[in-house]
N, C-alpha and C positions, 0 to 999 in steps of 0.2 A: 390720832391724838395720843395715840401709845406714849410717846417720845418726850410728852410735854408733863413737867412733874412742877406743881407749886411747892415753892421751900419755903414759905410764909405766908402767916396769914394778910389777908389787906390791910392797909391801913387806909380809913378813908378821914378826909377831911377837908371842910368847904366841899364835901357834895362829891370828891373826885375821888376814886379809889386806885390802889398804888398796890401790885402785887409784886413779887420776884417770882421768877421761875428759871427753869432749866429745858433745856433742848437736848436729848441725846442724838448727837450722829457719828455714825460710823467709830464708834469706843469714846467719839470725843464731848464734853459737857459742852455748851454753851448759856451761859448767864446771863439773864436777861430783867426786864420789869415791863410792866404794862401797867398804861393807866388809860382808865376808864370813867364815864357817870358814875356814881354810887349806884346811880339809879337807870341803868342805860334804857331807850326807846328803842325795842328792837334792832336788828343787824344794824349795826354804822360801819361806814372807812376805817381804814386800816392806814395809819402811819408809821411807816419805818424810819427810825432815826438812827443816822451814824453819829458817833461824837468824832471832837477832833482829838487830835495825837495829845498826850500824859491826861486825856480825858478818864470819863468810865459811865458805864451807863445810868448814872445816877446824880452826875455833878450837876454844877448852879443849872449852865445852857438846856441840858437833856430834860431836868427835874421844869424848868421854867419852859420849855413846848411841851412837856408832857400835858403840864397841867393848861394850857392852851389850848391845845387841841381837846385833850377830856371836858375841859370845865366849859369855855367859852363854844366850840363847836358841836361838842355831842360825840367827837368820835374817840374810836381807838388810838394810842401812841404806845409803840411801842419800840427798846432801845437795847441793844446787847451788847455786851464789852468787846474792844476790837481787842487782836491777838497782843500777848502781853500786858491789857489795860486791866484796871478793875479787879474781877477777882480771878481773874486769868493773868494775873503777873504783875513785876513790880514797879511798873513805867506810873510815873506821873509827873516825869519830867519830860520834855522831847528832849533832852540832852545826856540821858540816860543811855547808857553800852545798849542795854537789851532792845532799846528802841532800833539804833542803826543794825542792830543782830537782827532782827525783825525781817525787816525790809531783804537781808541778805537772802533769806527763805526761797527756793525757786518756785515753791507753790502757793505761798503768802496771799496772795493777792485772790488766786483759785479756792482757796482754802475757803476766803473769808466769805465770798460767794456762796459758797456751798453752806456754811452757817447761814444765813440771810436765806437759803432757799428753804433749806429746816426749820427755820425761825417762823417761813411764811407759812411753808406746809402747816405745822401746830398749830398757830393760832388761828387760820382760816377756820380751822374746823370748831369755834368756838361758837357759839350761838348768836353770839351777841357780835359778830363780825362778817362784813359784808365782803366776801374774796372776792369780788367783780369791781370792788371801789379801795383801789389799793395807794398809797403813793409814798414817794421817798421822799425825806430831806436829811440833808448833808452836807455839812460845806468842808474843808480843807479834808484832813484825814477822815471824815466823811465821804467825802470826795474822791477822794484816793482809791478807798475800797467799794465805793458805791457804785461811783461810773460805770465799772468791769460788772457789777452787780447787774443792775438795772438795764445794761446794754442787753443783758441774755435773761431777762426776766422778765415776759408778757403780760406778766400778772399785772405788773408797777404801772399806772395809764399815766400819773404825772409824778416832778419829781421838782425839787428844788437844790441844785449846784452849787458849786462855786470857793472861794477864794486856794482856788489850787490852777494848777497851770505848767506849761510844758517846759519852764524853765527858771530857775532861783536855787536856791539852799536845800530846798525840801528836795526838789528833782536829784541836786547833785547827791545828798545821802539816798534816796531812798529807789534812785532808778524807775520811778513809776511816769514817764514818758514813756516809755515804751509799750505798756497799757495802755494810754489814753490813745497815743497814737492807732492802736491794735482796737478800742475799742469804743470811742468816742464817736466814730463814723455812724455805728451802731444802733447810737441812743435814739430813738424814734419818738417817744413820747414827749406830751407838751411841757417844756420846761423852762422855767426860771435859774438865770445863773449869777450867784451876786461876787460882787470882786471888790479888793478893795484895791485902790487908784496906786496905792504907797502901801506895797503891802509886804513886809521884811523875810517874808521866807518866799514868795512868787514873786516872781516879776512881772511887768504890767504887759510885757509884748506878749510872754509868755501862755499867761490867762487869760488875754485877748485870742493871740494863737488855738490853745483848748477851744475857747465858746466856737469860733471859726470853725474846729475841725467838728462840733456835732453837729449828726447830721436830721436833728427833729427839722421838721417843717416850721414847727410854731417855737421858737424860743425868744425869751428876751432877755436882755442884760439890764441889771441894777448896776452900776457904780455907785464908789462911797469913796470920799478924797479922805484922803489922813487915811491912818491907821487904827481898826478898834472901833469906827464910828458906828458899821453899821449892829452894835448891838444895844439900840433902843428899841421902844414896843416898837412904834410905828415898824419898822424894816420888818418885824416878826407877826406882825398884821398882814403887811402887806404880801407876805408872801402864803401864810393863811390863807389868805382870799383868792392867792393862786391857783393853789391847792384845792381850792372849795370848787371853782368854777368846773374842775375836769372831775371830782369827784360823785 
């Protein structure tokens, strides 16, 4: 736990507590938050949340599982700025230079892995977290960096996917096909992958393609027609409950 430094005190509210912290690996910071019970019942799961792209670990999506997962389950949620996001750079646009600069990275993807493994290392060793009940969610730039993540991470037992794919607008700037392809085979554990039907940066063969190439046993696809639809509670229940079952 060397590595793990809180840079704030909690703030709790409605019962759920909200820290920032920091990871140090190899010279590098990584910026993170966790949220938790105020009041936690011994060791709970561990969820890792990726945001998507001009996100940061602390916007509407991230802050609204966080406190999901804390308030209504009992467990851990915790989210880290991907490279350039947050307080690691000045993306919070996807149409931002430094975004497609990003992507040009040849170790980008390995990188962000390697954070996520640090991220796990630290907080496992907390008291109040169960490292044998771990799980990911992540959809799009979640997705992107998580995939490669959780493919070489035994720790992760389930994980929730989704609205990325092997081919659209995202693919053509950011070259990340060639990861899924490399490591999508890989993903073993039980997973949820949600897509959306009309979805303006994937395309639909594409993110059918991705679910195709993983290669867990048990996985399922959520569709959602239009664009955007699927962020009502229900889709974020139900995928909770995904989560719950392998946890």
């Amino acid at each position: 736990m060397a590595n793990l430094k809180w840079t704030k005190d909690a703030e709790t509210i409605d019962g759920i507590s909200a820290r920032l912290f920091t990871v140090g690996r190899d010279g590098h910071t990584v910026p993170g938050v966790l949220w938790q019970p105020a009041a936690p019942a011994g060791r709970q799961p561990l969820i890792l949340m990726g945001h998507g792209g001009s996100g940061h670990k602390r916007n509407a999506r991230m802050t609204m599982l966080g406190k999901l997962f804390a308030g209504e389950y009992g467990w851990n949620a915790a989210a880290i700025d991907g490279p350039v996001h947050g307080d690691r750079g000045p993306v919070s646009d996807a149409g931002h230079p430094a975004y497609r600069e990003m992507w040009q990275r040849p170790d980008v993807v390995e990188q962000m892995s390697a954070d996520w493994r640090a991220t796990l290392d630290a907080l496992t060793g907390l008291e109040t977290v169960d490292g044998k009940r771990v799980g990911y969610w992540g959809v799009s730039m979640g997705t992107m960096f998580g995939l490669p993540f959780v493919a070489g991470e035994p720790r992760v037992r389930v994980a929730v996917l989704g609205k990325a794919g092997m081919s659209g607008s995202s693919v053509l700037r950011s070259g990340v096909d060639v990861h899924f392809r490399k490591h999508a085979p890989q993903v073993r554990m039980p997973l949820l992958f949600s897509m959306q039907w009309d979805d303006e940066r994937f395309e639909r063969a594409g993110q059918l393609a991705l679910y195709d190439a993983l290669g867990a046993a048990d996985k399922r696809l959520h569709a959602y027609p239009g664009q955007h639809v699927d962020n009502g509670p229900e889709a974020f229940v139900t995928q909770a409950e995904f989560l719950k079952r392998y946890l």
